[in-house]
C-alpha positions as semicolon CSV with decimal commas, in nm:
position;residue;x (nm);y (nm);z (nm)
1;X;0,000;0,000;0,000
2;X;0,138;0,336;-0,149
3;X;0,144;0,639;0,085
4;X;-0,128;0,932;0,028
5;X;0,002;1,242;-0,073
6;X;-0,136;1,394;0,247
7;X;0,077;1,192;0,430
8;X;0,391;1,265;0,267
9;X;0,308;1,617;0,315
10;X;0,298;1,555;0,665
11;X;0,677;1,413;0,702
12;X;0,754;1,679;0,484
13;X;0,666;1,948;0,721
14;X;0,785;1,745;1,012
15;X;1,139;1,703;0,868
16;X;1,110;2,098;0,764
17;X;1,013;2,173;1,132
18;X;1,293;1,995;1,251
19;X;1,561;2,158;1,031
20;X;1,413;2,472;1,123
21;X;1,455;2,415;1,461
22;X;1,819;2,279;1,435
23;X;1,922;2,584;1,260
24;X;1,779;2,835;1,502
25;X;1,930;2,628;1,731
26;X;2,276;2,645;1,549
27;X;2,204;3,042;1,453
28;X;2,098;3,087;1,880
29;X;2,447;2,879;1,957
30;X;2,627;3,111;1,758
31;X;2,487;3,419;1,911
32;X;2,582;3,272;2,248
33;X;2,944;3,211;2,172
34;X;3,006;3,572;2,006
35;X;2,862;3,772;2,276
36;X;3,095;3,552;2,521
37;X;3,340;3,467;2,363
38;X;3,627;3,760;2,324
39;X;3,964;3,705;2,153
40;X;4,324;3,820;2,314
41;X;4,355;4,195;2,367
42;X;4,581;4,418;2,211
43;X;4,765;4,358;2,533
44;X;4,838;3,979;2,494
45;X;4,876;3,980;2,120
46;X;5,142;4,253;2,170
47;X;5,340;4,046;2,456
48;X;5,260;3,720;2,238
49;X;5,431;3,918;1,966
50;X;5,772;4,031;2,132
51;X;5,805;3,705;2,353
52;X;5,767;3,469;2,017
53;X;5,869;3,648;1,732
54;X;6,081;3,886;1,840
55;X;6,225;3,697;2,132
56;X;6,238;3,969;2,410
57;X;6,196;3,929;2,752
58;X;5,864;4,112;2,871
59;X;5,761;4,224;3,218
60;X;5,443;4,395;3,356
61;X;5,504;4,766;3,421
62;X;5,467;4,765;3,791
63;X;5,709;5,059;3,833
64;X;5,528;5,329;3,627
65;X;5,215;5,505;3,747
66;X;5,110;5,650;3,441
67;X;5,168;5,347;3,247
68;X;4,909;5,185;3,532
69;X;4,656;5,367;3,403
70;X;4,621;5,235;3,064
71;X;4,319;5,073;3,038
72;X;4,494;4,816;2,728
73;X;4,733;4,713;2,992
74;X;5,153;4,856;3,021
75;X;5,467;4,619;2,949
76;X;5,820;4,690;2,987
77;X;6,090;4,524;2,773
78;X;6,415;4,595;2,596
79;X;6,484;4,626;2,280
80;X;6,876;4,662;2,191
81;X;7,011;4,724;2,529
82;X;6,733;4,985;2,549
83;X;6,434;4,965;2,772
84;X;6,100;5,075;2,677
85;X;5,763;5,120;2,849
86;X;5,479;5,037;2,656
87;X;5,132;5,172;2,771
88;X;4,831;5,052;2,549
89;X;4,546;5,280;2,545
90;X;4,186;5,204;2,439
91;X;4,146;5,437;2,232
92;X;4,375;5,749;2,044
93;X;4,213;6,053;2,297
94;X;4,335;5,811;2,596
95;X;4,690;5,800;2,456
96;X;4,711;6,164;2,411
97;X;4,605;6,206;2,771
98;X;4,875;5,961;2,901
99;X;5,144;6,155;2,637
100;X;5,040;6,482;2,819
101;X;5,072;6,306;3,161
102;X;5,417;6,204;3,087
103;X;5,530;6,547;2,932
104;X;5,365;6,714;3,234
105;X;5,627;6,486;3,467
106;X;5,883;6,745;3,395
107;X;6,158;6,477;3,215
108;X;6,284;6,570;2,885
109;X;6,141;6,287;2,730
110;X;5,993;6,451;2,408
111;X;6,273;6,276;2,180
112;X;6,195;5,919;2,376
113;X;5,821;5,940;2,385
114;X;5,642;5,821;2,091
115;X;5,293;5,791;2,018
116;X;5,154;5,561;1,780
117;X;4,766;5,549;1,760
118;X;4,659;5,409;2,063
119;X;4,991;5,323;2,178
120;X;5,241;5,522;2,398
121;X;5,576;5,417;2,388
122;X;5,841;5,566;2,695
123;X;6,197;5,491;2,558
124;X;6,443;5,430;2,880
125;X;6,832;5,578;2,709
126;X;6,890;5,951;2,726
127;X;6,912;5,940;2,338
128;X;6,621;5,884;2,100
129;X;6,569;5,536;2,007
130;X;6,725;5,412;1,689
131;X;6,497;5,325;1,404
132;X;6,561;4,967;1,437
133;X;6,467;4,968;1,804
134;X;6,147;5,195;1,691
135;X;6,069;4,911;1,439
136;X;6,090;4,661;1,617
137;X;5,815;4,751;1,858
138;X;5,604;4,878;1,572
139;X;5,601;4,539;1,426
140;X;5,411;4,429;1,744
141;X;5,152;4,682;1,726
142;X;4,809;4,613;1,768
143;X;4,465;4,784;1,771
């Protein structure tokens, strides 16, 4: 005994309920994941960035007060037996404002204080960095 089209119909629209379902379920799953789900900050991929590819040594900035106030996060490492500070800002307004901060300190730092979209760098030698030293934090720069 052949089915009746009726009745084909019906599994039809039961299997179609049932993908629907699955793929709001998939499309809902998704949803979840990207809302929780955040990838490394500029902070990390930064310190990922000079520890693996560029093989420095990096520390936390504990030392620095302005650099503490970075809401990206502050590193210290050294690039060609010179030390830099590297305070990541959230945005470009927030990096101006910690530029100003450390210009305000009083140190003639203008030639070893860089700013580089959201990131301030604090260069540790008297001298300005070279551009090889400048470079290779650049490299590592992240948004």
């Amino acid at each position: 005994m052949e089915p009746r089209p009726a009745e084909e119909w019906r599994y039809v629209s039961v299997a179609l309920a049932v993908v629907g379902v699955l793929a709001v379920a998939q499309v809902a799953g998704w949803l979840v994941y990207r809302s929780v789900h955040h990838g490394p900050t500029a902070l990390e991929l930064t310190e990922k960035c000079l520890r693996r590819e560029k093989l420095l040594a990096v520390d936390a900035a504990r030392n620095d007060p302005i650099a503490r106030t970075a809401r990206g996060g502050a590193l210290v490492t050294r690039v060609e037996d010179n030390g830099v500070q590297v305070a990541i800002a959230r945005t470009e307004e927030e990096a101006k404002r910690l530029a100003a901060a450390y210009l305000a300190t009083g140190r003639k730092i203008e030639l070893r204080l860089d700013v580089r979209g959201n990131v301030v760098y604090v260069w540790e030698a008297p001298r300005e960095p070279s551009p090889t030293q400048r470079q290779t934090m650049y490299d590592c720069w992240y948004e």
